[in-house]
N, C-alpha and C positions, 0 to 999 in steps of 0.2 A: 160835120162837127169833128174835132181833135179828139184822139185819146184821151182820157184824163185820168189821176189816182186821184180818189180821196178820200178822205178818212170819216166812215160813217160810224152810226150806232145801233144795233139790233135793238128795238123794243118790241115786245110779246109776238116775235119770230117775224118784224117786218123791218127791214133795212132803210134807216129813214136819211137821206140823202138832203145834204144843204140845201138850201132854196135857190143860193146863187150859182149853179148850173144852168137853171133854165129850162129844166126840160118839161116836157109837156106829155099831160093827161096820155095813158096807152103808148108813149112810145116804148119800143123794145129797146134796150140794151146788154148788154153782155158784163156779166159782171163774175169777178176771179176774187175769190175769199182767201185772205190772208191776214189769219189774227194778228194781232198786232202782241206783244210779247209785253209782262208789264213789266217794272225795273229788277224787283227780283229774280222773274224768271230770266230775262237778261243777264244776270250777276253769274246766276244758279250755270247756266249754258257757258260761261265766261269760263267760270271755274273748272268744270269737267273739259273743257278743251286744251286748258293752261297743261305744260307741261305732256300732252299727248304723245309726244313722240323721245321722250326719255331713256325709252325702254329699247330703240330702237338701232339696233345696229348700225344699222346704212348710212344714219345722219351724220354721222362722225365724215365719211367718206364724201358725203354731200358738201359739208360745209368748207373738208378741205379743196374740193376742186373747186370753190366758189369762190378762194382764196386765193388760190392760185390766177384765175380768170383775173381776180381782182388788180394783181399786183403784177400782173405782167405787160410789161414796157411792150408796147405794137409799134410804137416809133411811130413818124407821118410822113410821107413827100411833102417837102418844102418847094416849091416852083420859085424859081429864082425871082421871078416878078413882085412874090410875095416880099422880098428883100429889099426891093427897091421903091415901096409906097410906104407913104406915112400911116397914121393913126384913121385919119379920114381922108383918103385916096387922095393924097396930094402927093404925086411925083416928088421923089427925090433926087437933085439936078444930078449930086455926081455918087450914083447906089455905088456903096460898096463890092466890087467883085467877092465871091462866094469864097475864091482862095487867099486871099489880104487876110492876114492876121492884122487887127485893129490894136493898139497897144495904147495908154495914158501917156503923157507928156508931164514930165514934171518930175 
């Protein structure tokens, strides 16, 4: 049998598990409690987390190097072959050389 979560209900201290598991009379399983949070207390945890780190020095220092990583040009190799296919791998009869400057007509 697979792992499975699912979301049960305590009555008068017995954990009463769907019907549609399956399982059967005396087997053992392993079971991990993890209340389930209702919307308030949800909200309540939202709020006290909001804003955490305000007070904190180093975020300043975090966010610029984040910024930098962000907006920093890495460039790519271009393999000249890349130059010479179309859009969906269809050869291009006569590719461009890399050093042609291409210019408009007109």
């Amino acid at each position: 049998m697979n792992t499975k979560t699912v979301e049960c209900t305590i009555e008068h201290g017995v954990i009463k598990l769907p019907p549609s598991l399956g399982l059967s009379d005396g087997m053992k399983v392993l079971v991990n409690i993890e209340p389930l949070l209702t919307h308030a207390q949800r909200k309540k945890a939202a709020r006290e987390l909001a804003g955490i780190w305000k007070n904190d020095a180093s975020i300043a220092s975090v966010f610029a190097e984040i910024d930098v990583k962000r907006h920093a040009d890495l460039g790519r190799d271009v393999d000249r072959y890349d130059l010479s296919i179309r859009h969906l791998g269809t050869p291009v009869k006569n590719p461009v050389p890399a050093t042609t400057e291409v210019t408009g007509t007109g």
